[in-house]
N, C-alpha and C positions, 0 to 999 in steps of 0.2 A: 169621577170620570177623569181619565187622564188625557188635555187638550194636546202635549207635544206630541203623542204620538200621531196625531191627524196631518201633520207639515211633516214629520222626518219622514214616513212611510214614503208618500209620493214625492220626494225631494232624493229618496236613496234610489227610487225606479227611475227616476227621471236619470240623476248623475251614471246609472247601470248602462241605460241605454245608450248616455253621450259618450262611455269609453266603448261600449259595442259596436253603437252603429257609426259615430265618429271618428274612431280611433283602430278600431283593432278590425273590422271587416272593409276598408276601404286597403289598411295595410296586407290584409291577408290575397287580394283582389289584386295589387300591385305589384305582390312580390310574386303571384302564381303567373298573371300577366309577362314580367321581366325575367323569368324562367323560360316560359311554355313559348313568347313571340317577341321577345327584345326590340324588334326595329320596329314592328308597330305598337308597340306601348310606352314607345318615345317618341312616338308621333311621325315615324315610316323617312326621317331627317336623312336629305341628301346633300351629298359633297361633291363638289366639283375644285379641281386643281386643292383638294388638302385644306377646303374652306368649307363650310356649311353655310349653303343658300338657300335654302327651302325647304317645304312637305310636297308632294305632290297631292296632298289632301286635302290641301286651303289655297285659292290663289296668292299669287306674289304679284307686285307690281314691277312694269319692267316699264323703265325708264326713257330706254332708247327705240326711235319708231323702227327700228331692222329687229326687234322682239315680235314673235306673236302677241297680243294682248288677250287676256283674260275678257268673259266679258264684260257689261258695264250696267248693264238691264235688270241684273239678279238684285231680289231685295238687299240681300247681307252683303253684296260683293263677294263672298268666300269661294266662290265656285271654280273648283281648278282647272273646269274642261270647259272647251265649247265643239260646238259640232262642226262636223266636217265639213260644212258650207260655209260656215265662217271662217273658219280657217285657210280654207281655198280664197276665199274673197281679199283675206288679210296677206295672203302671199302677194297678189300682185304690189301692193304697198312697198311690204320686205324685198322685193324684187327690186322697185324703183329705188331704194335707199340704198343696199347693201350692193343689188349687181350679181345678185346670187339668181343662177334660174328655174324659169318656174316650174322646171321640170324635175330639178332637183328639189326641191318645195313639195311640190304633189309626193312627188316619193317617201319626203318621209312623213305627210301629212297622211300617206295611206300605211306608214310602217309604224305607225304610232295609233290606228285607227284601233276606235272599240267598239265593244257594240255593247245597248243598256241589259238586251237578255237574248245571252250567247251569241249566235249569228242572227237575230229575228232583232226587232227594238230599232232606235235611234241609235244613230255611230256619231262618235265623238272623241276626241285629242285631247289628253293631257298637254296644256300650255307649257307647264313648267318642262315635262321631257321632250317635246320639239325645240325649246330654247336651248335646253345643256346640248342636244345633239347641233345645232347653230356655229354653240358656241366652239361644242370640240371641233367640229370641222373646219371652220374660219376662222382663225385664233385671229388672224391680222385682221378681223374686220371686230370683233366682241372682247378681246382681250382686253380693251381698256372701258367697257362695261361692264365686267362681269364683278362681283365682289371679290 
């Protein structure tokens, strides 16, 4: 009886599959991905002033309290949206710090509005694009926040 052949068999299937599934279909998957949708399979990365600050995928932390904030409740923290009630809640804050009004706040707190399915669902804000619209509009109040 020959014993090597009992270890190289399952040791050649095993090494087949770590350059398959490891190596060359994770590659084949990245490079049809960075063809077929480039900005989201670089993770959807936004620039603001010629800088990259964010995803709009995963929350950011924002430092300064004239930022909407992410919110704080979610198991992971990652959540990049919160709903439209908080957001309205968190204006009057932005309001008292920055001097920006709430009327312009509601506006783009409803021009930034989604909804979970189509028009029907829960409506909610992207954090990260109510702040770059902030920031472009009030450069003299975020320009020395912003990255």
């Amino acid at each position: 009886m020959k014993r090597s052949g009992t270890i190289t068999v399952p040791l050649r299937i095993a090494l087949i599959s770590l350059a398959i599934c490891g190596l060359l279909f994770p590659g084949v998957v990245t490079g049809i991905a960075q063809l077929a949708m480039p900005v989201q399979a670089n993770g959807s990365l936004i620039s603001f002033h010629n800088t990259t600050i964010g995803s709009p995928l995963i929350a950011q932390e924002f430092n300064y309290s004239g930022f909407f904030q992410p919110r704080n409740d979610s198991a992971s923290g990652l959540d990049p949206d919160i709903t439209v009630q908080n957001a309205s809640q968190q204006a009057m804050r932005i309001h008292n710090v920055t001097g920006i009004s709430i009327a312009y706040l509601d506006g783009i707190i409803k021009e930034y509005t989604r909804y979970s399915l189509f028009f029907f669902g829960t409506t909610y804000v992207n954090v990260l694009y109510l702040n770059i619209k902030l920031a472009d509009q009030f450069p003299s109040i975020y320009d020395k926040y912003v990255v």
